[in-house]
LUMMIVEX-803674 format. One line per field, with one value per residue (C-alpha): residue number from 0; residue in one letter; x, y negated, z negated. Coordinates in Angstrom, 1 decimal. Example, Ala and Ser with C-alpha at 12.3 -4.5 7.8 and 13.67 -1.06 7.14 Angstrom:
# residues 2
k c(0	1)
r c(a	s)
px c(12.3	13.7)
py c(4.5	1.1)
pz c(-7.8	-7.1)
***
This chain:
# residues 187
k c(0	1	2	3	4	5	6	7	8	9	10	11	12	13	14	15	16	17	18	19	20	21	22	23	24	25	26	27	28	29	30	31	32	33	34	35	36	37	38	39	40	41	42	43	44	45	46	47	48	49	50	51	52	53	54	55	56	57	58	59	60	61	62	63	64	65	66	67	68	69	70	71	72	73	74	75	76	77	78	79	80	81	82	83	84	85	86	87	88	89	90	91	92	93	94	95	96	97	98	99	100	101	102	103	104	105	106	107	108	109	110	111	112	113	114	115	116	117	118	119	120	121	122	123	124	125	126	127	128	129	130	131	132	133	134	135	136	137	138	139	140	141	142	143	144	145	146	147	148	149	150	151	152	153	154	155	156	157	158	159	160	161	162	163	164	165	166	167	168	169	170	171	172	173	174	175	176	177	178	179	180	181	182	183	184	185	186)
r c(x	x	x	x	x	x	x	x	x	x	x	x	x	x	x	x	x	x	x	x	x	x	x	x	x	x	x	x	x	x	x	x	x	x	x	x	x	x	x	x	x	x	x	x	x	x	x	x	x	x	x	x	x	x	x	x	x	x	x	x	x	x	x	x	x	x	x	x	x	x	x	x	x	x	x	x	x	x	x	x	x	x	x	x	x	x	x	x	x	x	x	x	x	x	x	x	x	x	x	x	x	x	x	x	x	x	x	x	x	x	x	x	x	x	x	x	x	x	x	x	x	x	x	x	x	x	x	x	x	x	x	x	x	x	x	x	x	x	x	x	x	x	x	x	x	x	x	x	x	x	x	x	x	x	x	x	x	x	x	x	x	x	x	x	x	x	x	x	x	x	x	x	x	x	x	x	x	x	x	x	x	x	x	x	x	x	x)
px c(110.5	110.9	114.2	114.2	116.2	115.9	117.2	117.7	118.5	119.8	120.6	124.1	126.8	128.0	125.5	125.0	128.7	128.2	125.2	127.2	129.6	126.5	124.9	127.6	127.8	123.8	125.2	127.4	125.4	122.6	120.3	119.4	121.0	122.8	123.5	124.7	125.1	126.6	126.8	125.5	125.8	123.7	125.6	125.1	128.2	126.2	124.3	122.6	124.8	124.9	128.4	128.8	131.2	131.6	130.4	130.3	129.1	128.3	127.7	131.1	130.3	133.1	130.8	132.4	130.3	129.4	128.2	125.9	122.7	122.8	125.3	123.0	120.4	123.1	124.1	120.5	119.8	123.0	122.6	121.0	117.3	117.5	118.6	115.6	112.8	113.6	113.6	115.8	113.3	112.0	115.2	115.5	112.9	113.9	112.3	110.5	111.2	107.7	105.6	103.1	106.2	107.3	104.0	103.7	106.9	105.8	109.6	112.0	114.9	111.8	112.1	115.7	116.0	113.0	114.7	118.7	118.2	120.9	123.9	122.8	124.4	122.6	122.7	121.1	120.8	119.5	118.7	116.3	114.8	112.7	112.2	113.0	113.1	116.8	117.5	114.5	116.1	119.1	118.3	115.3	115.3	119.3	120.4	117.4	117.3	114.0	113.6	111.7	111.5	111.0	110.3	113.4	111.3	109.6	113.6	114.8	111.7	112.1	116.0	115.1	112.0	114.6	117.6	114.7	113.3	117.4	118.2	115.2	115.4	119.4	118.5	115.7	118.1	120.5	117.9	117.3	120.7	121.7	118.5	119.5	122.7	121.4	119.0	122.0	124.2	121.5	120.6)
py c(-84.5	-87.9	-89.0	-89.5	-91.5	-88.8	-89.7	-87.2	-87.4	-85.0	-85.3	-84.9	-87.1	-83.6	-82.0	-84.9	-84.5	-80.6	-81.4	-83.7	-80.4	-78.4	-80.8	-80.8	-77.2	-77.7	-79.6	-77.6	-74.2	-76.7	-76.2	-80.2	-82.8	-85.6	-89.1	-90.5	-89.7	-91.4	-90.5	-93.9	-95.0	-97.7	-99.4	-102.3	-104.5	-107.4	-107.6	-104.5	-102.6	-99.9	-98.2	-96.0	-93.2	-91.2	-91.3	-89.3	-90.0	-87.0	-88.6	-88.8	-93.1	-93.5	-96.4	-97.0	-97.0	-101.0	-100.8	-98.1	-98.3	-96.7	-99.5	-102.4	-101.2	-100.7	-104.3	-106.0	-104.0	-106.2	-109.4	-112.2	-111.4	-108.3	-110.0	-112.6	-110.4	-108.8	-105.2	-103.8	-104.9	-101.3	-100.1	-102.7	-101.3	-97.9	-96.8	-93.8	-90.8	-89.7	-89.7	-92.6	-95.1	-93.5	-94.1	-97.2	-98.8	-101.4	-101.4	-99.0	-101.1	-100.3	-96.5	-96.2	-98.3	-96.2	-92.6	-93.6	-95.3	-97.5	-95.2	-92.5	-91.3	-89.8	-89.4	-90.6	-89.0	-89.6	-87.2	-84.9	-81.7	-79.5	-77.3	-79.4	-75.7	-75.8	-79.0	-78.2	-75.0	-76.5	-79.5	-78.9	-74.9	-74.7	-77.7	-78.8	-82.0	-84.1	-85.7	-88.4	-88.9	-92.4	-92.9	-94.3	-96.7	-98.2	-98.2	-100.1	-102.5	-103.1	-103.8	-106.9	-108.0	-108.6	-110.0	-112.5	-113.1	-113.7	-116.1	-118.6	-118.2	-119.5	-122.3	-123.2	-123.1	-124.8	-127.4	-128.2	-128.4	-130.9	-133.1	-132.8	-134.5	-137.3	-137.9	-138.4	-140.1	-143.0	-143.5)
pz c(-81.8	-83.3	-84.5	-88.2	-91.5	-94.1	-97.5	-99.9	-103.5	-106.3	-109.8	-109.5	-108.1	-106.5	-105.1	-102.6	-102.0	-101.3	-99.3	-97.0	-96.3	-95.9	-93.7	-91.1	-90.9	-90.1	-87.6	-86.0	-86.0	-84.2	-87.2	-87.0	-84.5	-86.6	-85.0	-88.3	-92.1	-95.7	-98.9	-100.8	-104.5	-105.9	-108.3	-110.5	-111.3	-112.0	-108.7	-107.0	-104.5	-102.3	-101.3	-98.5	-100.0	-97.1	-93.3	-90.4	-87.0	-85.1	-81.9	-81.2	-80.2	-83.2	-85.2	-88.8	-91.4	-91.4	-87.7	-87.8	-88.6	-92.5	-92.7	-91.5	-94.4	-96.4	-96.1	-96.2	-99.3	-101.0	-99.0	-100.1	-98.4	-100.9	-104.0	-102.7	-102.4	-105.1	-103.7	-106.8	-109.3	-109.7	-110.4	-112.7	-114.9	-114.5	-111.3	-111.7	-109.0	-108.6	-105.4	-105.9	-106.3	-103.0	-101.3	-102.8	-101.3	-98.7	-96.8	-95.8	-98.6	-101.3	-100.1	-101.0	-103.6	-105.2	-104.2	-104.9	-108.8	-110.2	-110.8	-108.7	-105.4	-102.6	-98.9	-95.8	-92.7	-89.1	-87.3	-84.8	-86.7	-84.7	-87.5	-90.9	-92.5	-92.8	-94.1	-96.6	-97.9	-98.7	-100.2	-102.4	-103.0	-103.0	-104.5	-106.4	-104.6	-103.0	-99.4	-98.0	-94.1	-92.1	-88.8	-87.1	-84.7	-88.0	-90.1	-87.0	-86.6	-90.4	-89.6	-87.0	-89.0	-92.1	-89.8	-88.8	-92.0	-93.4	-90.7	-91.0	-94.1	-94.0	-91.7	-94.1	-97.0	-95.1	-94.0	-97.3	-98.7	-96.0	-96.6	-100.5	-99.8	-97.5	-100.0	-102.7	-100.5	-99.7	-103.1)
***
């Protein structure tokens, strides 16, 4: 049993809201064995977001939403390595919700930008299923909703890759900036 990042996503605004309730009293009855769940809204104000709406940690190891691990995709998704590499451009043309777009998606940020469209709210969860026959019940034959399952190993090797990728490329930016001005100064 592999720990997993589901994220699921519904039509409604509500239903991922119900599924939240739903999904801790999974939890509780030991149907699935949460470490971390949010509901998330992509919104677009100008520049692609995600908001965490709600959070729980079920671990009990009391992280806040920003210092879990939904939060650090969360916040590469609407940093500047994001906007840079352009991962909302789907959206942007009105990502489709079908399965080859899903498959398709080279990066974890591509997955839920693909499965949580502009305007939409949906929630991710990580967890350990032993049988995913609950979770599957209530999401897609109860609430009409679809899921999509990473590996947690590859979401968290994705995480560093992109920290990596953010920082040289802030050096490098900054690099350049600072030779800009020398250049400007000397002239």
């Amino acid at each position: 049993m592999s720990k997993k990042v589901i994220i699921m996503h519904f039509d409604l605004e509500s239903q991922a809201y119900q599924a939240f309730s739903e999904i801790k009293k999974l939890a509780v009855e030991r149907k699935i064995v949460g470490e971390q769940m949010a509901v998330v809204t992509h919104i677009e104000d100008g520049v692609h977001q995600f908001k965490i709406d709600d959070f729980i940690d079920f671990t009990g190891s009391n992280h806040t939403s920003k210092n879990s691990l939904i939060g650090m995709v969360i916040g590469i998704l609407g940093g500047p390595l994001g906007v840079l590499l352009g991962w909302f451009a789907g959206s942007l043309i009105g990502a489709s919700q079908d399965a080859k777009e899903i498959q398709d998606a080279t990066s974890v940020f591509e997955h839920v930008t693909a499965k949580i469209g502009v305007g939409e709210t949906g929630l991710i969860l990580i967890a350990n299923e032993e049988d995913n026959r609950p979770l599957n019940q209530l999401i897609m034959n109860e609430l009409g909703g679809e899921i999509s399952r990473l590996d947690l190993d590859d979401v968290e090797s994705e995480i560093t890759d992109a920290k990596k990728v953010e920082k040289e490329a802030k050096d490098s930016a900054k690099k350049s900036w600072k030779e800009k001005k020398e250049e400007k100064n000397t002239n």
